[in-house]
C-alpha positions in Angstrom: -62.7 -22.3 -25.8 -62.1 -20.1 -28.8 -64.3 -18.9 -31.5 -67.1 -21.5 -31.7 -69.5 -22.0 -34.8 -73.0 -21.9 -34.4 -75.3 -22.5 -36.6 -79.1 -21.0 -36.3 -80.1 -20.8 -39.7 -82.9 -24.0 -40.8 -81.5 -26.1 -43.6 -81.8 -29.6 -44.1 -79.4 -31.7 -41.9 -76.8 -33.2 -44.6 -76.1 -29.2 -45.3 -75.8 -28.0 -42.4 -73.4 -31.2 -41.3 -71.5 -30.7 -44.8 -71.4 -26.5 -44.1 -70.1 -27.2 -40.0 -67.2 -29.7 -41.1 -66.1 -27.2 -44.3 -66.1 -24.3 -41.6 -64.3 -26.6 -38.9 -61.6 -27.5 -41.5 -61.2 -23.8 -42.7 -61.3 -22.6 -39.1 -58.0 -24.9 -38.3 -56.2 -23.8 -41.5 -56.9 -20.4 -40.3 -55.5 -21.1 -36.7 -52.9 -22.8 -38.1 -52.1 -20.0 -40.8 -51.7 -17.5 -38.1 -50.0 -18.7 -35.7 -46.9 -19.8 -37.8 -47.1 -16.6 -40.2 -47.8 -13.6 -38.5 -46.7 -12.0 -36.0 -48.6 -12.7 -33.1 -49.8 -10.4 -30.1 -47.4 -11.5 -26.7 -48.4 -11.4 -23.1 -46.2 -12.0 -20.4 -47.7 -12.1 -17.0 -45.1 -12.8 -14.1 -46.3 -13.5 -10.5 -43.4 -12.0 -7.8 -42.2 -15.0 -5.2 -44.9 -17.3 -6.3 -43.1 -20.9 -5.7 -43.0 -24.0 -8.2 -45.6 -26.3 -6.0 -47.8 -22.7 -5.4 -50.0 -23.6 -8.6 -52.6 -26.5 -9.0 -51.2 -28.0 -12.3 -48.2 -27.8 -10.7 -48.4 -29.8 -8.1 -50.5 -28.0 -5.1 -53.1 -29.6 -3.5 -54.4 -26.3 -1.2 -54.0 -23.3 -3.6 -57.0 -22.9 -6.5 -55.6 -21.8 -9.7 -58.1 -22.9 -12.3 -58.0 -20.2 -14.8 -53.8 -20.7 -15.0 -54.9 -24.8 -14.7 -56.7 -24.0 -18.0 -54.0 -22.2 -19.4 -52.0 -25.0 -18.9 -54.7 -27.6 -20.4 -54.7 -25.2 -23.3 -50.5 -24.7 -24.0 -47.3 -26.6 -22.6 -46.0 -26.4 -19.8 -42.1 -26.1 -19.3 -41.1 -28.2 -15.7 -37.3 -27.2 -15.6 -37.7 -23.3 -16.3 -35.5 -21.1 -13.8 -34.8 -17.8 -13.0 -32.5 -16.0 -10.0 -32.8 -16.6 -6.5 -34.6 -13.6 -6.2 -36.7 -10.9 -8.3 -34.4 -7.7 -9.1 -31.6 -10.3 -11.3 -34.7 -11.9 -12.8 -35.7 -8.8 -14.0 -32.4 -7.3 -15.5 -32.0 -11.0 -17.3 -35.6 -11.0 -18.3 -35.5 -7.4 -19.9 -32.0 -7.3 -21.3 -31.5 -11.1 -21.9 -28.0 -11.1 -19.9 -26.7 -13.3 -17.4 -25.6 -11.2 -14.1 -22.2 -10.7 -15.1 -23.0 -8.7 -17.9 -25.7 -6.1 -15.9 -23.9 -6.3 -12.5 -27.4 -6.8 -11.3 -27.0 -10.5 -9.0 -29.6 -9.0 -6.3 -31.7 -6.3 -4.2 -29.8 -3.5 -3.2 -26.5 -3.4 -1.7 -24.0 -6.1 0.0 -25.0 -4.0 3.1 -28.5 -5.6 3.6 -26.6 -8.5 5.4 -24.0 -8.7 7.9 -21.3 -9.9 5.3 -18.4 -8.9 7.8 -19.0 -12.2 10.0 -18.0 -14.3 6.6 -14.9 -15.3 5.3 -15.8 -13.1 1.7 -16.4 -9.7 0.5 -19.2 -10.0 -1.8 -19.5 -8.4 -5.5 -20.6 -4.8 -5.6 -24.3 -5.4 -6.5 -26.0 -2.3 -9.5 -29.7 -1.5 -8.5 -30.7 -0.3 -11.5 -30.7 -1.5 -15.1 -27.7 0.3 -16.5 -28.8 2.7 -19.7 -26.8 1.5 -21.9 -28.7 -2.3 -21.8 -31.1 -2.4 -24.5 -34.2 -3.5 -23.3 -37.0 -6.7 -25.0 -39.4 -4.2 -25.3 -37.5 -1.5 -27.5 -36.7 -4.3 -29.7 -40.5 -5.1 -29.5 -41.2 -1.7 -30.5 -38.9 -1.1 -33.0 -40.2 -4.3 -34.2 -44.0 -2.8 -34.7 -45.2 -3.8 -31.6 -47.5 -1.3 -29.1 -45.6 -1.8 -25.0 -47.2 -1.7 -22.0 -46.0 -2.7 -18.6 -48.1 -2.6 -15.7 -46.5 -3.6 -12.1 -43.6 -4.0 -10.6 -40.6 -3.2 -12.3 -37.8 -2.7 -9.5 -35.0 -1.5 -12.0 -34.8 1.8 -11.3 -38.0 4.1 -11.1 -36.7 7.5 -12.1 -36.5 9.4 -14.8 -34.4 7.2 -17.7 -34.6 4.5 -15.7 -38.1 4.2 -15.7 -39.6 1.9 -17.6 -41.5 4.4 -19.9 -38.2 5.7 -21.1 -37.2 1.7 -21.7 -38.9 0.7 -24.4 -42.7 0.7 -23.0 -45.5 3.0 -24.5 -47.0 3.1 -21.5 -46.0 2.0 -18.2 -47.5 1.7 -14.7 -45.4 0.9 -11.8 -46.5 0.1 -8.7 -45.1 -2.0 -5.9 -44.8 -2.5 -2.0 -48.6 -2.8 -1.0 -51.7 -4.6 -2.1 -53.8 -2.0 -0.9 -53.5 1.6 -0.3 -50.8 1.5 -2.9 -48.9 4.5 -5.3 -48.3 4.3 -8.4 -45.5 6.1 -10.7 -46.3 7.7 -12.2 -49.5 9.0 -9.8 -52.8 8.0 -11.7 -56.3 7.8 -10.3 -57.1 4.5 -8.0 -60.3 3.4 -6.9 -60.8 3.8 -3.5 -60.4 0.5 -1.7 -58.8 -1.5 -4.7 -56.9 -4.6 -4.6 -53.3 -3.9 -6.5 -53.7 -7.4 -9.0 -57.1 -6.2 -9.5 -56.2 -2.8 -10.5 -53.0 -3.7 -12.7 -55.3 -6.6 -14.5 -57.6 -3.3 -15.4 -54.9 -1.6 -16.8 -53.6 -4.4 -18.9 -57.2 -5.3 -20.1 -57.9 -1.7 -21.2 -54.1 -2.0 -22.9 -54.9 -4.9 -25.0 -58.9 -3.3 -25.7 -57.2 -0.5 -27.1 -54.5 -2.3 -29.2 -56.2 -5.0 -30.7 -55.9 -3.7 -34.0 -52.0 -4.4 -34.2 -49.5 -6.4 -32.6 -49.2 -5.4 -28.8 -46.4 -6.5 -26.2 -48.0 -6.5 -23.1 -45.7 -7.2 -19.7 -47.8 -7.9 -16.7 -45.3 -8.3 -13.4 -47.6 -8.7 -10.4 -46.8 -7.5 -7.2 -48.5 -10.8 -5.7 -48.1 -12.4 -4.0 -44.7 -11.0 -2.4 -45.2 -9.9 1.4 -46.6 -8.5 3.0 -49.3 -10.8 2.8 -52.8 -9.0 2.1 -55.9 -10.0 0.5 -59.1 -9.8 -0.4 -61.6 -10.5 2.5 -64.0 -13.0 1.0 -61.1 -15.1 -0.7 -59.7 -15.4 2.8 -62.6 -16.8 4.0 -63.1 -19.1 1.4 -60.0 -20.7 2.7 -60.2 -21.0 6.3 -61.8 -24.0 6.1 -59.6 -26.0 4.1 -57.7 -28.7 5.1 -53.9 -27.9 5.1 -52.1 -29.7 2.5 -48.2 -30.4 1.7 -47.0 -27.5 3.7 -49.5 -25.3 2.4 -52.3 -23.8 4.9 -52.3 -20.2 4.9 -55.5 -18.9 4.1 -54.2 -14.9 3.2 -51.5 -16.7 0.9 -53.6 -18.7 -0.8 -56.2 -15.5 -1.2 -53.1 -13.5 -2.9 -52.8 -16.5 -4.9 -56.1 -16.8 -6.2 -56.0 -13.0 -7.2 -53.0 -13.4 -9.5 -54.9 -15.9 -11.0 -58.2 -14.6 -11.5 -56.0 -11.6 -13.3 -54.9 -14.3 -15.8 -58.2 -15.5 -16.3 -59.8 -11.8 -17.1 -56.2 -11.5 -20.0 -57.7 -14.9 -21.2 -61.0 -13.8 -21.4 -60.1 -10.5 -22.7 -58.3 -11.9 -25.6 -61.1 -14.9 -26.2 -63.8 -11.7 -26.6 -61.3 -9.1 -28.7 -60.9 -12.8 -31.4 -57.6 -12.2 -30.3 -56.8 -15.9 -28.6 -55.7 -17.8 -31.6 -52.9 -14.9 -32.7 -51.8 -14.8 -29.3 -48.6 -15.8 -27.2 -49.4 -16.2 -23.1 -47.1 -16.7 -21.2 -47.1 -17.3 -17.2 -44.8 -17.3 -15.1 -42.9 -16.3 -11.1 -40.2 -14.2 -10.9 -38.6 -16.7 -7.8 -38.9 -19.6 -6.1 -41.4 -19.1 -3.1 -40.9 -18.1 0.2 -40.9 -21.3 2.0 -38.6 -24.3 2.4 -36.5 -22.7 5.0 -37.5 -25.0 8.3 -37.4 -28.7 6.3 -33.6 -26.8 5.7 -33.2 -26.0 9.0 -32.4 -22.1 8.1 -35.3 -20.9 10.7 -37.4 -22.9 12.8 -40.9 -22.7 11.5 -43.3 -20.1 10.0 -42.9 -20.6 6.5 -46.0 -19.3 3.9 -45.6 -22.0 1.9 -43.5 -24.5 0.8 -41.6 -25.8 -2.6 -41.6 -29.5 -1.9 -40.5 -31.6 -3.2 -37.8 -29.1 -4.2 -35.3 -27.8 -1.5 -35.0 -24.6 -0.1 -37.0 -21.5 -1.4 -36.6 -18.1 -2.7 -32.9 -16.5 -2.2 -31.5 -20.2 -2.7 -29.7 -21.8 -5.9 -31.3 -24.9 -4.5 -34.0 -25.9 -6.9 -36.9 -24.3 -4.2 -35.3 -21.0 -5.1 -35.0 -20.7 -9.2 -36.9 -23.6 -10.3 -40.7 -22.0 -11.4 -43.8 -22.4 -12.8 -43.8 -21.7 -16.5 -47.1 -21.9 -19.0 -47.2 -20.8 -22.3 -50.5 -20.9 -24.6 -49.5 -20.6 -28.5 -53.1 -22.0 -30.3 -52.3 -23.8 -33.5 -48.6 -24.2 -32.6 -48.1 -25.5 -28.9 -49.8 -29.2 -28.4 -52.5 -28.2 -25.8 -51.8 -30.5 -22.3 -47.8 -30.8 -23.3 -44.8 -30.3 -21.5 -40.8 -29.9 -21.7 -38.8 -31.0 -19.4 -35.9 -29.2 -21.3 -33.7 -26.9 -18.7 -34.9 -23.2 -19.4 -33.7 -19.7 -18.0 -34.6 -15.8 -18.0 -32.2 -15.3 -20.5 -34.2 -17.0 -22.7 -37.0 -15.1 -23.0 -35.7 -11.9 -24.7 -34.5 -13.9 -28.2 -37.9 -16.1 -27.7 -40.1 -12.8 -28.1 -37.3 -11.6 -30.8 -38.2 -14.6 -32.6 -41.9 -14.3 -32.3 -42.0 -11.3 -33.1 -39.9 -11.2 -36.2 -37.0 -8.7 -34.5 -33.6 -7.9 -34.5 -31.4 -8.0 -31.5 -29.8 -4.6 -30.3 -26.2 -3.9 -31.7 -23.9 -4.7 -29.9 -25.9 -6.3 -27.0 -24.8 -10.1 -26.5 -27.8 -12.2 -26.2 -27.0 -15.3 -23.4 -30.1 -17.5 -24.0 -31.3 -19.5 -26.9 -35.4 -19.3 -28.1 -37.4 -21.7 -26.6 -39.7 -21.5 -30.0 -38.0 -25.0 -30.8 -39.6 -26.4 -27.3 -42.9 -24.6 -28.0 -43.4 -26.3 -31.8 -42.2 -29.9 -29.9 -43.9 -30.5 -26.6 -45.3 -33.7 -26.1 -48.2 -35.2 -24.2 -46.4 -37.6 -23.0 -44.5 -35.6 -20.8 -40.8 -36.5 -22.1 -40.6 -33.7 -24.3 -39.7 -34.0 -28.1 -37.5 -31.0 -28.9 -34.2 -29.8 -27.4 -31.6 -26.8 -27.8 -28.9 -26.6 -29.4 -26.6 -25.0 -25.7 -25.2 -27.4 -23.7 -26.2 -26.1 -20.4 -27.4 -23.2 -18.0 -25.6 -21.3 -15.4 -26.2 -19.4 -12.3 -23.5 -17.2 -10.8 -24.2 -15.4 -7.4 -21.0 -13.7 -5.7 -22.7 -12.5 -2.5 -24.8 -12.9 0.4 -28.6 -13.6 1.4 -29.8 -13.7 5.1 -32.6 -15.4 6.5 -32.3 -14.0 10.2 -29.4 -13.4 12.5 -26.5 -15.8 11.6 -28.8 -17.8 9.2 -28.5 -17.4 5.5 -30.2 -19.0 2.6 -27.2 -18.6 0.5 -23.4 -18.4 0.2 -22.2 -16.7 -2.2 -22.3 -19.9 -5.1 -22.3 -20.8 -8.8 -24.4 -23.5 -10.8 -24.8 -25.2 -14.2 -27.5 -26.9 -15.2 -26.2 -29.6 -18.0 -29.1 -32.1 -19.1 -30.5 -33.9 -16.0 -27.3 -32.7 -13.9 -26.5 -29.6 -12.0 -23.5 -28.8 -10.1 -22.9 -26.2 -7.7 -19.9 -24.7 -6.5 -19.7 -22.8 -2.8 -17.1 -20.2 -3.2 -16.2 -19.5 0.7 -14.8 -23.3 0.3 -14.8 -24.9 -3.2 -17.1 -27.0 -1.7 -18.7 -28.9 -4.8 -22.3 -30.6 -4.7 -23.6 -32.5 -7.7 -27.3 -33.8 -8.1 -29.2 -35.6 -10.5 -32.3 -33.7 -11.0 -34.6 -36.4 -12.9 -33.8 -38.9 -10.1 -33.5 -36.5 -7.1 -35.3 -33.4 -7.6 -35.6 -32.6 -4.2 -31.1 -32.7 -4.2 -31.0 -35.0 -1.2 -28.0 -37.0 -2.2 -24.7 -35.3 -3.0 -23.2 -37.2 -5.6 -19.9 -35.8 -6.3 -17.9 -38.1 -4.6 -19.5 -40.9 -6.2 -19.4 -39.1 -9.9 -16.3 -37.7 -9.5 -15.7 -37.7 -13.4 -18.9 -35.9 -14.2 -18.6 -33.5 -11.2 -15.0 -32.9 -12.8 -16.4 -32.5 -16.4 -19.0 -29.9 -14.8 -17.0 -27.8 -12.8 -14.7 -27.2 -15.6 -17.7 -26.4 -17.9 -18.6 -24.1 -15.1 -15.3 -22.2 -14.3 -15.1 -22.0 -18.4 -18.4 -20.2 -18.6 -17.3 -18.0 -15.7 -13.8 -16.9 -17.6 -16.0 -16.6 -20.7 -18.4 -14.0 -19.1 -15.8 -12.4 -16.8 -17.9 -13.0 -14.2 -16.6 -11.0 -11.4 -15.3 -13.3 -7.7 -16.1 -12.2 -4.1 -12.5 -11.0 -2.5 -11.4 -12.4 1.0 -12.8 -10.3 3.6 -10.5 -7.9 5.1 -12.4 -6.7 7.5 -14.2 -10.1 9.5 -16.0 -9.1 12.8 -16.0 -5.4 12.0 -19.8 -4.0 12.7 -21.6 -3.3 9.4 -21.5 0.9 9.1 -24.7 2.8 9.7 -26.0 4.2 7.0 -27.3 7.9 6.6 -30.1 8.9 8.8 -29.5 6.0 11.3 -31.0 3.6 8.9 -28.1 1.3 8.6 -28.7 -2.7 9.2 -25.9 -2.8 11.9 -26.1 -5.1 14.6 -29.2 -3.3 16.9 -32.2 -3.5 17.4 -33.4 -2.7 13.9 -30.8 -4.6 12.0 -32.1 -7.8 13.9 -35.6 -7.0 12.7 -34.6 -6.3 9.7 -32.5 -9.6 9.1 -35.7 -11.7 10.5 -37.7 -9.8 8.0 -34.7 -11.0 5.4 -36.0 -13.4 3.5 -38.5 -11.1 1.5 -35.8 -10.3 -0.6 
């Protein structure tokens, strides 16, 4: 797929077979050579609410991803990678390489957005935008040499310092909320009529063309394929005709998806053209679990986009449907092409992984809560059982408040979980209520094992509430003030208990 030899000149056969195996041999020392001594270019391209089963190599038998199929063919991919229940704590963990205790970002917006007053808790004050003083991966990426763009949706805060080009990116794009007929901050010209993943994927190729003289940083964070659900007209069409298949059917969804991946195939023919392949890291990824799941849990009734199966639940969950996502990463000469790890992975992992890559130091001061997954990149195996491991013990999620999914339905509680090995335990904080899975034998969490293991459950949650005391992660409070209406906010727009409260709730589970 790479650089490919050809030889045009006439010479007599034994040469020309003695010239092509010298050049074949010197070609893979070359690869080899940069890969594992220089610093290579990264690319990070994250799809927003694209679930674990949404992608072909990942299990779908309706959605057409070949170009991210490829990308998997060509690098590892890691089948226990997770990030938050939803995309604003992804990206605050993703950028500053904290757990949400540490940002005070756990979700989107405030605890207002749901009618927490009819619980038994008050939930955790939630922070909307990436506090200043957090260091972000991409100054570290520049201070290590690196050129920064970021093109998308960044849904951290969009003014002034807390925009991203005042965050560590040399340029920056952001753009977010439609698919077509779209702004951008800040304002720059857009063709008339253009598709937002096309138009981002233009920016980011004309980042790289311009860059590919030194090492570049480039963060791609698609708007696709979060709702509302728009596409391309002639994608739709190509799948009305499909026949539905494990839950997914939707012909505009599967359109978005085939957008987001048509953008990874123009980076991966970008960097194939610039020579730049072989000295590059690509990495793909979703920001949540999908937006599905929800009527096989009996949280609404039907309409679901897609669905996760076989994992449970969907985005705005800390079941396995709602943090467990796809995850591809291409590293030529390093990462086994067709490999995988089954090692559990999170967000906080990425921001010492490019540190490593790239050769940089971690911001003073700044605790760093994940471990590089280099080690998992240099030891995937074909077999699929993985050779390499880390040296942490576990992962943790920690959510202190409340996500609805219509009027008194909720995809979550406010709930922690670790992530030890093939185990994960979660903890319900309304009750103490404890569940305990075994994910390599029950991925899909159907059987609740805690009364049966009570001695690992035990040894969990104490690993759990030790983590939590380490971190000073903050708890939700009782609720003082049960079956008082939520307060209006300014302007009328409040998400009280009218009519437009009860729209917006049904609407709910897009965050």
């Amino acid at each position: 797929m790479f650089k490919r030899l050809v030889i045009t000149a006439a010479s007599t056969i034994s040469r020309a077979i003695a010239f092509l195996a010298g050049a074949a041999a010197l070609a893979t020392s070359a690869t080899t050579t940069a890969a594992t001594t220089s610093t290579p270019n990264i690319v990070f391209i994250m799809a927003d609410d694209l679930g674990y089963t949404d992608v072909h190599c990942f299990g779908s038998q309706y959605y057409e991803t070949p170009n991210i199929d490829r990308l998997a063919e060509q690098g590892m991919k890691l089948t226990s990678y997770h990030q938050c229940q939803n995309c604003q704590p992804t990206r605050a963990a993703l950028m500053t390489g904290q757990y949400g205790p540490r940002t005070g970002v756990y979700t989107v917006g405030g605890i207002e957005r749901f009618d927490w007053r009819s619980r038994p808790l008050r939930p955790v004050d939630n922070v909307d935008e990436l506090p200043l003083e957090k260091k972000t991966v991409a100054e570290s990426m520049k201070a290590a040499g690196y050129a920064t763009g970021m093109f998308g949706k960044w849904h951290l805060g969009n003014d002034g310092a807390h925009h991203p080009g005042e965050r560590g990116f040399d340029e920056a794009i952001v753009s977010m909320g439609k698919h077509f007929n779209f702004n951008t901050n800040p304002e720059v010209e857009v063709p008339e009529g253009a598709y937002l993943a096309d138009f981002l994927t233009d920016k980011a190729v004309d980042f790289i063309t311009r860059h590919k003289d030194k090492p570049f940083f480039l963060y791609l964070p698609h708007f696709g394929v979060h709702s509302p659900h728009e596409a391309k007209k002639d994608l739709i069409e190509h799948f009305k005709p499909k026949a539905p298949a494990g839950g997914h059917d939707n012909p505009t969804y599967a359109a978005m998806i085939a957008s987001v991946d048509e953008s990874v195939g123009r980076v991966m023919e970008t960097l194939e053209k610039l020579g730049l392949a072989e000295n590059t890291v690509l990495i793909f990824t979703s920001d949540n679990g999908g937006v599905g799941g929800y009527a096989r849990e009996g949280i609404k009734k039907a309409g679901d986009v897609t669905d996760n199966a076989p994992l449970r639940s969907g985005k705005g969950s800390l079941y396995e449907g709602g943090t467990r996502v796809p995850f591809v990463v291409r590293w030529p000469g390093v990462v086994k092409p067709g490999s995988t790890s089954d090692v559990p992975a999170i967000h906080v992992d990425i921001f010492p992984t490019l540190l490593e890559l790239a050769k940089g130091t971690a911001p003073e001061g700044q605790v760093l809560d994940g471990e590089s997954l280099v080690p998992l990149f240099r030891g995937g195996d074909v077999s699929g059982s993985g050779t390499a491991k880390l040296k942490r013990e576990a992962i943790y999620q920690h959510f202190p408040g409340y996500l609805g999914a219509g009027e008194n339905s909720w995809r979550t509680t406010p709930v922690a979980a670790v992530i030890s090995g093939d185990w994960k335990l979660m903890e319900f904080m309304e009750d103490k209520r404890v569940e305990l899975y075994n994910l390599k034998e029950d991925i899909g969490e159907t059987k609740n094992l805690a009364t049966t293991e009570p001695e690992k459950a035990k040894a969990l949650l104490e690993k759990l509430h030790t983590w939590q005391q380490e971190i000073k992660a903050p708890m939700p409070t009782p609720n003082t003030e049960q079956g008082q209406p939520t307060p209006e906010k300014k302007g009328g727009k409040g998400k009280g208990k009218g009519k437009k409260a009860k729209a917006a709730a049904a609407g709910a589970a897009d965050e």
